[in-house]
N, C-alpha and C positions, 0 to 999 in steps of 0.2 A: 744560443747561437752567438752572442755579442759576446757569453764570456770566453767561447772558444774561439772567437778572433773574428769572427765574419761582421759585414758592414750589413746589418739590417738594412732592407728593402726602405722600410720607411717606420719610425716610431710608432703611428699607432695610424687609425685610418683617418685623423684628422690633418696628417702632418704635410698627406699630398693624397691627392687626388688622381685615382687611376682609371679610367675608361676600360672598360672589356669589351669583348660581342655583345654581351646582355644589353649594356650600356647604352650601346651604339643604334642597336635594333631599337630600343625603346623612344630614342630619337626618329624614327620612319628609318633607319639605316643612314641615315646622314649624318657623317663624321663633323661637320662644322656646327652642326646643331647642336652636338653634345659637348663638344671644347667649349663652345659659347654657353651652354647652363653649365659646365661643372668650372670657367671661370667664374659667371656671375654669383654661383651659391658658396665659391672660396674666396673671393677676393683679391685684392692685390698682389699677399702673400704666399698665397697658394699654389703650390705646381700643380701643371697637368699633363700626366702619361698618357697616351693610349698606345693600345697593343692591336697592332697590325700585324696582318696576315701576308701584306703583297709593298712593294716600295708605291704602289697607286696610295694606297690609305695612308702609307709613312706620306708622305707627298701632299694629301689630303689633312692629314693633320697639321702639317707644319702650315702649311697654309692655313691655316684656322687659331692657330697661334699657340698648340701643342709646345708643350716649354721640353718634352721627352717622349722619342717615341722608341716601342719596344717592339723589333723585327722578331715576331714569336715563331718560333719552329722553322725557320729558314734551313735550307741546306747550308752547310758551309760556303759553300762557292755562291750560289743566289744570296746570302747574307752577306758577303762581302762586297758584290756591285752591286748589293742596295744600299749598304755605309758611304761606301766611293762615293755614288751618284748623289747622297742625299750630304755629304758632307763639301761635294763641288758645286751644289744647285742653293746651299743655304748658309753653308762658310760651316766654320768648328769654333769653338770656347765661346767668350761671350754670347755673340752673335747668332748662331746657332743652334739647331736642336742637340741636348742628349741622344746619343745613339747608345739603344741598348739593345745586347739581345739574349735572349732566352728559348726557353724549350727545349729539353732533350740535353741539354749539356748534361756531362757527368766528368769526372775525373778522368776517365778513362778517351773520353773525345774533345774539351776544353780547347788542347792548345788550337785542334781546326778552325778553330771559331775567334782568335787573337787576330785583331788585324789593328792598324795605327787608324782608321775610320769609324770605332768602335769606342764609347765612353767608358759601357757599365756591361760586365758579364755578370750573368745571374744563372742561379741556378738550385731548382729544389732539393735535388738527386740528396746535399746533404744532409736533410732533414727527413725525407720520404723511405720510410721504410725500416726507419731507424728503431732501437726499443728505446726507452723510454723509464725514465724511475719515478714511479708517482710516491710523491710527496704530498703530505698533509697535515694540518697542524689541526686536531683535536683539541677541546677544553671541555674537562672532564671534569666534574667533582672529586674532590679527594677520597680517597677510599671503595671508588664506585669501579667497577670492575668495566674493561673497553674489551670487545673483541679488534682483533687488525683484520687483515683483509684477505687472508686465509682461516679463520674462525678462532685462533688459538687467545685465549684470553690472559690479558694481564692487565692488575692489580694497578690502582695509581697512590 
């Protein structure tokens, strides 16, 4: 993905820190209980996402001190008076949250979901579905014969 140009989500799962439903639920479903354990097990330097379903829980995280929150599967029009609102009720850059949003975009529906209330567009669509070349590096004895991965053998 990086070398085809796209901006990785985040380098690896240590680099930030993402909230889901799972997440949330595991906390009794209380959004400020989970912001508050997944700052204290990152630290300082740690961001924390979560992914809301409604501008209640975007609202609910920022309030809890969510550094990014991601408006997931929004309509185009309900994702954009939830950017508005949440970008008039808490400010933009420094100050305020990341606004992200995700779900269902694809190439094909992207630009509906542009708005200047909007940090981070994401999106799987260009990964999911795609083929794929698998690659592998074997170390083989010299002389010792390898099958590949259609059975056909060759000699090394």
């Amino acid at each position: 993905m990086i070398v085809g140009g796209c901006d990785p989500h985040r380098q690896d799962l240590s680099t930030m820190t993402m909230l889901k439903d799972n997440h949330i639920w595991a906390c009794n479903n209380n959004i400020a209980t989970a912001v508050s354990a997944a700052k204290a097990a990152g630290g300082f330097a740690i961001k924390v996402e979560v992914e809301c379903q409604s501008l209640d829980e975007a609202q609910q995280a920022v309030d809890a001190g969510a550094d990014v929150v991601m408006l997931d599967n929004f309509t185009p029009g309900d994702m954009k008076k939830a950017a508005r609102s949440l970008k008039e009720k808490y400010g933009g850059g420094p100050r305020g949250p990341l606004v992200e949003v995700s779900g269902g975009l694809t190439e094909d529906n992207v630009s509906d979901y542009v708005s200047d209330d909007v940090d981070v567009i994401s999106s799987s669509s260009i990964h999911q579905g795609t083929k794929h070349v698998d690659f592998s590096l074997k170390i083989v004895p010299k002389g010792q014969e390898v099958k590949d991965s259609q059975g056909e053998s060759t000699a090394t």
